[in-house]
Each structure stands twice: as structure tokens, then as C-alpha cells.
C-alpha positions in Angstrom: -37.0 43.2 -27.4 -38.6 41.3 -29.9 -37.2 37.8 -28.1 -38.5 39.1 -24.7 -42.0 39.9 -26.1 -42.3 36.0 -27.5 -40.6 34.7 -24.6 -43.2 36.4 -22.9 -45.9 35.2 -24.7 -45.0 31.8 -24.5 -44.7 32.2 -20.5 -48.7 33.2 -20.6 -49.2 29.8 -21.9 -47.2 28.2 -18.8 -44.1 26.8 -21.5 -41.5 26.0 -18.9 -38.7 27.1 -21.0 -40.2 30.2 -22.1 -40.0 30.6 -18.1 -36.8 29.4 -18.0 -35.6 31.5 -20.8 -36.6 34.5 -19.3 -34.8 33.5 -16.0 -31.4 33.6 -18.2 -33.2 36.2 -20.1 -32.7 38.4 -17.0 -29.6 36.9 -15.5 -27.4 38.2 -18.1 -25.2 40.5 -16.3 -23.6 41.9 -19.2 -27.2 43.6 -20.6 -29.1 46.5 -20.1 -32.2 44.4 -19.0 -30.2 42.7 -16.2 -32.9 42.2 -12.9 -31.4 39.6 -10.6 -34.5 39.7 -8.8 -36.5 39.0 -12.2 -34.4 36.3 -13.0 -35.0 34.6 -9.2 -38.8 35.0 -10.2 -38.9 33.4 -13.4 -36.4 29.9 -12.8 -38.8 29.7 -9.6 -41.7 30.0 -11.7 -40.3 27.3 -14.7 -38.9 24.8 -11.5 -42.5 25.0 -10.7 -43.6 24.6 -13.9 -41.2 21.0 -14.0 -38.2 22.2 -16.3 -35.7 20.4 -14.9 -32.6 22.6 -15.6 -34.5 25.3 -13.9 -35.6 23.1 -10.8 -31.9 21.8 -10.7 -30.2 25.6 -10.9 -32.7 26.7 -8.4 -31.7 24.0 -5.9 -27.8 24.5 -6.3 -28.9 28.0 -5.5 -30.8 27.3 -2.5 -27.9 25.5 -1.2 -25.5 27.8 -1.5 -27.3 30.9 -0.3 -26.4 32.4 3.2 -29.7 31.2 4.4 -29.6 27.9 2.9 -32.8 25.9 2.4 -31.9 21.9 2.0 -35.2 20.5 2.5 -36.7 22.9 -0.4 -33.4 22.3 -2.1 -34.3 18.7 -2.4 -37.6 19.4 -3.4 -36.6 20.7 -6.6 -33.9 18.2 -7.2 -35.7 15.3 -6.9 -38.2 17.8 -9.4 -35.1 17.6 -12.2 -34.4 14.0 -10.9 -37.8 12.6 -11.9 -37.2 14.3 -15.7 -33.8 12.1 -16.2 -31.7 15.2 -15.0 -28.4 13.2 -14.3 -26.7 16.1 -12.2 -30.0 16.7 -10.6 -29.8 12.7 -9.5 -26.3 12.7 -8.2 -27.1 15.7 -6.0 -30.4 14.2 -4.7 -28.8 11.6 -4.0 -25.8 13.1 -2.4 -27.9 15.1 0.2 -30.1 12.4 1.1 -27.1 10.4 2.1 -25.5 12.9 3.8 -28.7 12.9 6.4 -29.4 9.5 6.4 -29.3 7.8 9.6 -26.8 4.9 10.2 -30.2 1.9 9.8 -31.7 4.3 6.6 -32.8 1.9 4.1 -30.6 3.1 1.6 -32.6 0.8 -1.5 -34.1 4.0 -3.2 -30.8 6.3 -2.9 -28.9 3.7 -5.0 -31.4 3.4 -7.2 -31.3 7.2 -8.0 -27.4 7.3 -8.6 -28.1 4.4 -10.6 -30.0 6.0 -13.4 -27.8 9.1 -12.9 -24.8 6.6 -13.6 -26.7 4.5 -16.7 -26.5 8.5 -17.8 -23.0 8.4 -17.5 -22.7 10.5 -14.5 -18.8 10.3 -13.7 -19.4 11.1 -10.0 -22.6 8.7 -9.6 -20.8 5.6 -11.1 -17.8 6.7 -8.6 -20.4 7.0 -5.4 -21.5 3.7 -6.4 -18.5 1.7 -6.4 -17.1 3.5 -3.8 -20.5 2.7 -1.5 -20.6 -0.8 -2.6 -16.5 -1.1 -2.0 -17.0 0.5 1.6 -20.1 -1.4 2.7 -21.1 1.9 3.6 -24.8 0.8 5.2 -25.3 -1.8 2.7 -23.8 -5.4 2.1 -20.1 -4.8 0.5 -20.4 -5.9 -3.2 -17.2 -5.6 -4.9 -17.9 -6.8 -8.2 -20.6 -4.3 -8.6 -18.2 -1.6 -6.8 -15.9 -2.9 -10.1 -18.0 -1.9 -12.8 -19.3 1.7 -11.4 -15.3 2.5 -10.5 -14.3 1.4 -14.0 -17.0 3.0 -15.5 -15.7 6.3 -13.9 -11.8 5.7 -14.5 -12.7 5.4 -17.6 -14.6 8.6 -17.6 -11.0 9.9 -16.0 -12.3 10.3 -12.7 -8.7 10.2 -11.1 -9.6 8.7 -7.5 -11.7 5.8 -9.7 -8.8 5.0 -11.9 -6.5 4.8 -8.7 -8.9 2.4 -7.0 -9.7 0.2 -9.9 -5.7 0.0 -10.2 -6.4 -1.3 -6.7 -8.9 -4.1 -7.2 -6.9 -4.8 -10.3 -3.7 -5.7 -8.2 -5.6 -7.9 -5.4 -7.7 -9.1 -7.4 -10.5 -7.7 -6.0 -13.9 -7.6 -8.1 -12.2 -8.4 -10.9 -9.7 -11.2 -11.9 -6.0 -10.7 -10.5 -4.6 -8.6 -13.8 -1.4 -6.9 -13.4 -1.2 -5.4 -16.5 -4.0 -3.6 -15.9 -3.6 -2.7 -12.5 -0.2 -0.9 -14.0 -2.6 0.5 -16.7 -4.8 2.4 -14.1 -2.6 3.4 -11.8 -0.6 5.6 -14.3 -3.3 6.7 -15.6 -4.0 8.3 -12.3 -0.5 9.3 -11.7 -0.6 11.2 -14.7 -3.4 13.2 -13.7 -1.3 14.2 -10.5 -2.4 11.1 -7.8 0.4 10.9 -5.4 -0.2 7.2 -4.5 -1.1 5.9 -7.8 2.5 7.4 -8.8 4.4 5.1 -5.8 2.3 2.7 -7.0 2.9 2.8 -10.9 7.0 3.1 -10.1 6.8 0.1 -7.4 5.6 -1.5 -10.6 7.8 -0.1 -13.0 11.5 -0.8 -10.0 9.9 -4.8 -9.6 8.6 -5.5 -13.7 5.3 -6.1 -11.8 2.6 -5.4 -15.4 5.4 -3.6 -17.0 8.9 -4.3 -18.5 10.8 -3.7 -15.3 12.3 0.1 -16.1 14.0 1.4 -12.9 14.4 5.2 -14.8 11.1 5.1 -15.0 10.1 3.9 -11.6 12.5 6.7 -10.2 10.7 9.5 -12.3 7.2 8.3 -11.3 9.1 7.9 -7.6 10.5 10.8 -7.5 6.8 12.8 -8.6 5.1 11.2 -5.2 8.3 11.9 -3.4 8.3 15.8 -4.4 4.9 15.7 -3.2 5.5 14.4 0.0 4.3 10.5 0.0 6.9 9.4 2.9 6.8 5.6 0.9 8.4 6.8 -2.2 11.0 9.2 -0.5 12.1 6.2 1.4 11.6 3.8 -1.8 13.8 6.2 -3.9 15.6 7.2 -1.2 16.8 3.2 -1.2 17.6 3.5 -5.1 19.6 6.4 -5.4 21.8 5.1 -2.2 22.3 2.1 -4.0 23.1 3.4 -7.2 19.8 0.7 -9.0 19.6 3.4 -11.6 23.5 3.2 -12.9 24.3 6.7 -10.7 25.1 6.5 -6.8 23.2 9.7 -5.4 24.4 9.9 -1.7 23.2 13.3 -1.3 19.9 13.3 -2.2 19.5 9.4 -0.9 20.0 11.5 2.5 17.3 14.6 1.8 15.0 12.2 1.5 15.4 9.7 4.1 15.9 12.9 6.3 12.3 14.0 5.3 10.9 10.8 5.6 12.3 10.3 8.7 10.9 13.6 10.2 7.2 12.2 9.7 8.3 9.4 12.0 8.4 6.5 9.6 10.4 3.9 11.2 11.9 2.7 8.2 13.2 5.5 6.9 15.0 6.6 10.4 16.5 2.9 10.2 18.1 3.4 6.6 19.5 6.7 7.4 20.9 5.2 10.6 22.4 2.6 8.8 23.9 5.4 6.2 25.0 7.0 8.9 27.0 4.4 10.5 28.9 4.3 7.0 30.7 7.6 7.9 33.8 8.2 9.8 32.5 11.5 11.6 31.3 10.9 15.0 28.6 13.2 14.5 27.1 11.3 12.1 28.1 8.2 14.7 26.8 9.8 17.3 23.6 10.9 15.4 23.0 7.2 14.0 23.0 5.9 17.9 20.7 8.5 19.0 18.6 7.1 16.5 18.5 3.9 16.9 18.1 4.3 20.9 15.3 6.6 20.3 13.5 3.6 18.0 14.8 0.8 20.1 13.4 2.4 23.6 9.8 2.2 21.4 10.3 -1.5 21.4 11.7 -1.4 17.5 12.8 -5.0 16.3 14.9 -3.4 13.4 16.6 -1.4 15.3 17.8 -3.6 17.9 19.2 -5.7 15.2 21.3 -3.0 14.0 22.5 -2.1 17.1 23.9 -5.8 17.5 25.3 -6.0 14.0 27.1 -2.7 14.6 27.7 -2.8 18.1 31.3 -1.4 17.5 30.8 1.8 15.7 28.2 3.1 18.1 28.7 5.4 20.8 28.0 3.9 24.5 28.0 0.6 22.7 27.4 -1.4 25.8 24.2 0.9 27.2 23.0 0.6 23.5 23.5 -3.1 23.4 21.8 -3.8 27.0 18.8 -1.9 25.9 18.8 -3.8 22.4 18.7 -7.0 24.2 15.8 -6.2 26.4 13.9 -5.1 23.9 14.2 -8.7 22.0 13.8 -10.2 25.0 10.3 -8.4 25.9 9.2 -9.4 21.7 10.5 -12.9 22.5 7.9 -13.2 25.2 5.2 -12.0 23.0 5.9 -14.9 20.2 8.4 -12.5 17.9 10.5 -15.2 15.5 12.1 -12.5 15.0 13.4 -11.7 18.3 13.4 -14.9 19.1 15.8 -16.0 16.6 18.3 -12.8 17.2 18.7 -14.0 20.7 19.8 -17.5 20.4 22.0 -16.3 17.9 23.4 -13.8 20.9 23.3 -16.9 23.0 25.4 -18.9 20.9 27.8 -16.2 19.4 28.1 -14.7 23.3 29.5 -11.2 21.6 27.2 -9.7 24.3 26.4 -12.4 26.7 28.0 -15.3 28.0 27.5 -18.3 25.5 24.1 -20.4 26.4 23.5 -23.1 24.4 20.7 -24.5 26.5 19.5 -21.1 26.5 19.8 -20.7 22.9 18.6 -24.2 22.4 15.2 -23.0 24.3 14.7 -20.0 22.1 15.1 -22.1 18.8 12.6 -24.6 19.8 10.3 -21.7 20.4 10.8 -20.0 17.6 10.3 -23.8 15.7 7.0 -24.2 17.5 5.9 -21.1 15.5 7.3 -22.8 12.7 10.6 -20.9 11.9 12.8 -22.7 9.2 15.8 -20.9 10.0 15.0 -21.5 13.8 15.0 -25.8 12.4 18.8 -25.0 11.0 19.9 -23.3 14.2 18.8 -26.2 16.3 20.6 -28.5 13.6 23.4 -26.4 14.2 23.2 -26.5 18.4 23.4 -30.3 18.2 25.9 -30.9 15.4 27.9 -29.1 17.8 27.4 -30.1 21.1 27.7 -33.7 20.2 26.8 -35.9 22.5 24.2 -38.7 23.5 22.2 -38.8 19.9 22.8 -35.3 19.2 24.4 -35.7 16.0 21.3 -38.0 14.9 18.7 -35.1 16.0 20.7 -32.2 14.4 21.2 -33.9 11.2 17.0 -34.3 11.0 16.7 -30.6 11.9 18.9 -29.8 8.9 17.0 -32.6 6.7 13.3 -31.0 7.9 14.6 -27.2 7.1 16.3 -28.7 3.8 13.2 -29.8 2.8 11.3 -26.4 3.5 14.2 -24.8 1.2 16.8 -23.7 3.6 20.1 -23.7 0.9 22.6 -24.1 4.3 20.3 -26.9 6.1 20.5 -28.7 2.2 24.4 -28.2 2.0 24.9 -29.8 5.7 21.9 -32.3 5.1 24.1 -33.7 1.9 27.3 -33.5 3.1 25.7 -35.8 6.2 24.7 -38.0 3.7 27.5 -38.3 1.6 29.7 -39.1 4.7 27.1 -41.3 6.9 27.1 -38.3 9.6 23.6 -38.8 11.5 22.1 -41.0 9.1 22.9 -44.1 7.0 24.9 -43.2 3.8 23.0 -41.8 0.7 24.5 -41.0 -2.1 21.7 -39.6 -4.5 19.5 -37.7 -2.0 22.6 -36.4 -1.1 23.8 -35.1 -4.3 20.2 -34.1 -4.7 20.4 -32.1 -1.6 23.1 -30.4 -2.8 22.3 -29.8 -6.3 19.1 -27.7 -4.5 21.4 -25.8 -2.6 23.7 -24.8 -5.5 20.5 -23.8 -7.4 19.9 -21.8 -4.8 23.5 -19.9 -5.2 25.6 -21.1 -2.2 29.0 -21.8 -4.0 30.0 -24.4 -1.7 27.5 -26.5 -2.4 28.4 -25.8 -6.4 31.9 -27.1 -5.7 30.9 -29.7 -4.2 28.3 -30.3 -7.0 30.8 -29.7 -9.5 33.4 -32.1 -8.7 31.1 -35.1 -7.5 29.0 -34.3 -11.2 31.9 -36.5 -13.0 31.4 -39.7 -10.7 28.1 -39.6 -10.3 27.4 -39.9 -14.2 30.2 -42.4 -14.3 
């Protein structure tokens, strides 16, 4: 009693906290003297009085009533707002974005999360990078989106440590720094970001700002798995099939592939085809072709190349192989390498078409004109073999030209031209040197050749 009469008396004299002490005076549920209608009276009478906690209370409340009243709501905001109320800021400035139109001027908005921010205002410095990262009606300006997202990952605002992970790995803002890309994007896995967790164990599997650690990259893996990230299940699907971690998990490889799959992602469906295919049963056979029919009618690339390479473990292997070919021959004709390369190696193998090497020939050259190295070493290959006219001349400089765009067979046949004068005047130490490329490059003939010529060429 004795609080309320000073309270009181201070209130006479127009104190705003007096008012505003009152307001909680009355809004105390727990007390005899609660009057909810009292305590609406007094914060309205210290808002108007300029007390910025009450003007910034009495706005929340005026947006969350039944009736809500934005426009007076944003009267007393910007009230708080003009006192250095940080909240008050962020919220001001938060509903006068929401509203503004798409040519708004958006100059005095950003100024207002600014000085909510230089408060250190965890969700201003976030809506400021994330508005200058966007572009969001105002010139993209990553560096500055940089500071206010590090400012706020820092703060452990989760979102802002996942996105600064981001800049972090493309360089984007800030200089290209791995380490901390891997620093951020734990951080936010930790506090339970699905993607920052793929992220952090892509690191973690391929030593990218970490010591490579593929336990760890399965754990973090596994956590954006579990919560359904259809990258990771496929990712750790991979690992566990392939036993990366020391322990071959078949089983749950499958699971989650199979729930990958279900969401439609393509590569997922193509892995557990390809497991699949592994097994006996002709369930699992007959499953594996229904897949890949299903992906390869959608015009799927992948699919149609395992459909060739296992053309006799599928069921209706010649219906699955016509339809495989038509689809690489509809890519072809929109510039795929891809396909363009699998068919000339149909046309020159003819396991499902009669053997073309003009045909074949064609595709390459295609497929070179879009600058294909490998498509250089098959057209090597086409002339070696036809032999005839100047061929031998022409294939051995497509092997030199794809040799010397790294192709480890085009530098073994390249060296063993020139060892033997095949195509092209002898030459001895670009020959050796050919071949000393492709042994670095782990083709073992080329390091037997390497190793017994080693002795005479020192000599």
C-alpha cells in the first residue's frame, strides 16, 4: 500500500515510470490488487508519457489482440524506437517492411535496424545481412550482409551461423576460408540445423577445413539424415554401402536410399538400383529395372548408362535397352557430352547396335566440338583402328591433344607412338615423358613401361 500511494504520487507529477510501474503494479496476477483493466490504463498513460518499455509492451499488445491495431501499434513503436529501445527498433522495423511496397525507398528502415543492431539486436544484425544478401529491394551488398550475419552467428543466431558458413565456403563477402566455413557450420549443426549438419560431415568425409574424420562425418550425417535431409541419407547411405567407415552396413545403406528415393531424388533411386542389381533375386532384378525404366522414360542420363552397363541382369533387357538408347539419342541432339560420348561408344562396341564407326566417328567429333577430352581419345582410337589414308597420323594427334589435356590412356598411346615412330617421327624423351605422366596418373602399364625403359634412359 505504501508503494502504490508513492507510485501514485509520482504519477501526479507525469513520471513515466511511476506510470509504468503502476501498469505492472496492477498486472500482477498473483495479488489481491490485480485490475487488468487498471493495468491497460496506466502503460497507455506512461506510452504516452514516452517510456519506452511501456510504449513497446503496449504495441506487442496491440498486435496481438483479436482486434489488432498495426497502424497504432507502430505509433508506439517507433515511440520506444526514438528512446534507443533496440526491440522496439527491430519490430518497427519489421512491420514497416512487411507493408512496404515493392519501389518503397527502404533508406530509413535500414537505418532503424541499424541502430537496433549497433545495440546488439541478434535479429536486426540477422535482418540486415540477410536483406543486403537477398537484394531484397535494395542493391545486394554482401560484404555488409557479412558483418550483420557474423555479428548474429556470433550472437548464436543459428540460421546466421549456417549462412556465414556459407559465405565462408564461396567465398562470398568474406575471403574464401575453409576453416572457418567448417567452424560455422557446426556450430549451427549443433544447435539442431539440418543442413549445416550435411554440410559440417561433407566437410568432415572430404578433410575440407577439418582433418578428414569419416566417424565423424557419418555422426553429423547421420543427425540430418534422421531428420529427413534426402542429401545426407543418400551421402550416408553411399558410406555405409561401401563400408568408408571400416563396417559394411548393407541394411541400413538400403533404409536410406529407400527413403531418399521416395522423395523422388534421382540419385538416390539410381544407387539403390544399382544395389539392387547386386542380388540374385529377381525381385530385387525386377524391381531395379522398373526403376531404372521409370527414370529413363523422364529422359534420365544416369540411368540409361546403367541400363547399358548391365543390360544382362535386367529383365526385358532389349525393351530396356531400346528405350535407353533413345533417350541418349534425344540428349545427344540437345549437345549432352554425356550422351554423346555413351553412344559412340555403343557405335563402336555394337553390344546393342550394329558397329558404326562413321557413326561413332560423328558423335565424337560432336562431342570434341564441345570440347570433350575423352571424346579427343575416342576419335584417336577410331583412326588408330581403321587405318587407312593418313588415319594413323590423325589418331595419333588426337591422342597427343587429349594427352596434353591429361587424359593418362591418350598419354600411354601418345608415348608408345613415339617410342615406336607410329604417327609421328620418333621421340624418345617426350615419349618417356608422356609416359612417365601417365604412370603418375596410376595406369600400371604405363609404370611398366616406365619402369623398364628408367635403366636406359639414365644410361
Amino acid at each position: 500500500k505504501e508503494a502504490l500511494r508513492w507510485l501514485e504520487a509520482a504519477a501526479a507529477h507525469n513520471i513515466s515510470q511511476a506510470a509504468f510501474g503502476l501498469s505492472e503494479f496492477y498486472n500482477a496476477s498473483d495479488q489481491p490488487e490485480y485490475d487488468p483493466v487498471a493495468a491497460r490504463e496506466w502503460l497507455n498513460r506512461a506510452a504516452d508519457l514516452g517510456n519506452a518499455s511501456a510504449a513497446f509492451n503496449l504495441a506487442r499488445m496491440l498486435m496481438r489482440e483479436p482486434d489488432a491495431d498495426p497502424v497504432l501499434a507502430e505509433y508506439y513503436f517507433d515511440v520506444a524506437a526514438r528512446k534507443n529501445h533496440a526491440d522496439a527498433a527491430y519490430e518497427l522495423a519489421s512491420l514497416r517492411l512487411s507493408k512496404s511496397l515493392p519501389d518503397t525507398n527502404l533508406d530509413s528502415i535500414i537505418d532503424i535496424l541499424r541502430a537496433s543492431a549497433k545495440a546488439n539486436h541478434v535479429g536486426a544484425a540477422y535482418l540486415l545481412g540477410d536483406l543486403f544478401s537477398r537484394g531484397d529491394r535494395l542493391r545486394p551488398d554482401l560484404r555488409e550482409a557479412a558483418t550483420w550475419l557474423r555479428q548474429a552467428a556470433d550472437s548464436g543466431h543459428v540460421q546466421a551461423q549456417f549462412q556465414v558458413g556459407c559465405f565462408y565456403a564461396r567465398g562470398e563477402g568474406v575471403p574464401q576460408d575453409l576453416v572457418h566455413a567448417a567452424r560455422y557450420f557446426e556450430a549451427s549443426a549443433s544447435a539442431g540445423h539440418l543442413i549445416g549438419a550435411l554440410n559440417i560431415g561433407i566437410f568432415y568425409e572430404e578433410g575440407q577445413g577439418v582433418e578428414r574424420d569419416v566417424a565423424r562425418a557419418i555422426e553429423w550425417l547421420r543427425v540430418a539424415a534422421d531428420g529427413g535431409v534426402p542429401q545426407a541419407q543418400v551421402r550416408l547411405g553411399r558410406l555405409l554401402a561401401a563400408g568408408t567407415a571400416g563396417i559394411r552396413d548393407e541394411i541400413s545403406a538400403r533404409e536410406l536410399l529407400e527413403r531418399a528415393a521416395q522423395q523422388d531424388i534421382t540419385e538416390a533411386q539410381i544407387m539403390l538400383a544399382q544395389m539392387l542389381l547386386e542380388k540374385n533375386d529377381l525381385s530385387d532384378l525386377q524391381r531395379a529395372t522398373n526403376i531404372l525404366m521409370d527414370l529413363v522414360n523422364k529422359g534420365d542420363i544416369a540411368s540409361a548408362k546403367l541400363i547399358l552397363l548391365n543390360r544382362h541382369r535386367l529383365q526385358d533387357a532389349n525393351a530396356c535397352v531400346s528405350t535407353a538408347l533413345k533417350t541418349l539419342e534425344k540428349a545427344a541432339q540437345r549437345g549432352s557430352v554425356e550422351a554423346l560420348l555413351m553412344l559412340g561408344a555403343e557405335a563402336m562396341n555394337s553390344q546393342s547396335m550394329e558397329r558404326d564407326l562413321v557413326y561413332a566417328e560423328r558423335l565424337f567429333k560432336q562431342a570434341d566440338d564441345l570440347g570433350s577430352v575423352e571424346a579427343k581419345f575416342q576419335l584417336g582410337v577410331i583412326y588408330c583402328q581403321r587405318n587407312e589414308n593418313n588415319d594413323i597420323e590423325a589418331g595419333f594427334a588426337y591422342y597427343l591433344k587429349a594427352a596434353d589435356l591429361g587424359h593418362a590412356y591418350a598419354q600411354y598411346n601418345a608415348g608408345i607412338m613415339l617410342l615406336n615412330g607410329i604417327g609421328s617421327a620418333i621421340d624418345l624423351e617426350k615419349g618417356y615423358y608422356l609416359l612417365r605422366l601417365a604412370a603418375s596418373q596410376g595406369l600400371p602399364q604405363a609404370r611398366l613401361v616406365v619402369d623398364k625403359l628408367s635403366g636406359v634412359v639414365n644410361t
